[in-house]
C-alpha positions as CSV (number, residue, x, y, z in Angstrom):
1,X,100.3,137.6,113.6
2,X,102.7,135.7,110.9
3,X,102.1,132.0,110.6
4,X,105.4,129.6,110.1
5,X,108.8,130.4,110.0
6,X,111.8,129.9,107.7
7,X,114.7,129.0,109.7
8,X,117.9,130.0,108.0
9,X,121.3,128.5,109.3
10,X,124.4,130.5,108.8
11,X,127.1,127.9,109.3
12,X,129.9,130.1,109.9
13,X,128.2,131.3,113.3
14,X,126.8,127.7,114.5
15,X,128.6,126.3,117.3
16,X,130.9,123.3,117.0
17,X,129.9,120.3,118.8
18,X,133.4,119.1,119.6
19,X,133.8,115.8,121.6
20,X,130.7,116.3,123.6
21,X,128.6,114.4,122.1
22,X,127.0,110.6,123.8
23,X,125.7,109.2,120.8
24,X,126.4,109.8,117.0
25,X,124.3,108.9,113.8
26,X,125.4,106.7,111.2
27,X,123.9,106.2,108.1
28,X,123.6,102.7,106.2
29,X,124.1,103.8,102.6
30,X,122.3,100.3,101.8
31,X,119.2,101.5,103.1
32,X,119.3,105.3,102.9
33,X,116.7,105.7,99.5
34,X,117.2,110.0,99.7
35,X,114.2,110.9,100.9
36,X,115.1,113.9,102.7
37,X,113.2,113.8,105.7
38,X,116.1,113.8,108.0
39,X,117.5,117.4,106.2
40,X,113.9,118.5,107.3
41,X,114.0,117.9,111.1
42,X,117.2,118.3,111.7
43,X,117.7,120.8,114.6
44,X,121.1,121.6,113.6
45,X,121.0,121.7,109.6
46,X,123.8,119.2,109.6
47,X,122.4,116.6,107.3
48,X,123.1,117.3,103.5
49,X,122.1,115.0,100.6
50,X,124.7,114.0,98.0
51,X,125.1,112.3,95.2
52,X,126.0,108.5,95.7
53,X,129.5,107.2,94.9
54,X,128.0,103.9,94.3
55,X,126.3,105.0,90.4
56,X,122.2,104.6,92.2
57,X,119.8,107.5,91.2
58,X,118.9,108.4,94.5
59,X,120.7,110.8,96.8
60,X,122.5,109.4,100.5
61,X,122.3,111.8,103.6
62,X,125.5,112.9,104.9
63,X,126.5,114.2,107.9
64,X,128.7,117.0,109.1
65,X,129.5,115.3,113.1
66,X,131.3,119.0,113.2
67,X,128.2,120.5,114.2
68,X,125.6,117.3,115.2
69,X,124.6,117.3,118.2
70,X,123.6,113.5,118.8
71,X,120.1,114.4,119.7
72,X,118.2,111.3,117.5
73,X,116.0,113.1,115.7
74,X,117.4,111.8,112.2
75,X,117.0,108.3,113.5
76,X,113.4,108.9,114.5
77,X,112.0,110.0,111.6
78,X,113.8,108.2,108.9
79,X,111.0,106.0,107.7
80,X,113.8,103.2,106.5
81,X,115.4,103.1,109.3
82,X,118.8,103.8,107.6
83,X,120.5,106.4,110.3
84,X,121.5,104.4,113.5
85,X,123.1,106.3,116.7
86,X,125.7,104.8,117.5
């Protein structure tokens, strides 16, 4: 029996969350140090990290409300607390 799995997201045949969704995350760029950890447990691979605007080193989540779902998880395990839903 194989251990772990690689989950691969093909984008162009996920399903668009439209206006569904209760709750949506928001990220406070202040307080967002790039960490990654929210790109990891995403269920929907909807968090990217990108380059900051504001000139700082580290990366800032971004994400794509196209396909989020609202579930929280990014909020839960961001250990700055920088995603809120909202």
């Amino acid at each position: 029996m194989e251990k772990g799995a690689i989950i691969k997201h093909n984008i162009k045949k996920a399903a668009a969350t439209g206006s569904w969704r209760n709750y949506a995350p928001e990220v406070d760029n202040e307080k967002c140090i790039g960490c990654n950890t929210c790109v990891k447990y995403c269920p929907d691979a909807c968090i990217i990290l990108k380059n900051r605007e504001d000139g700082k080193p580290t990366k800032l989540a971004e994400i794509d409300l196209e396909f989020c779902k609202g579930c929280g998880v990014c909020a839960q395990v961001c250990p700055v607390k920088a995603i809120g839903m909202k």
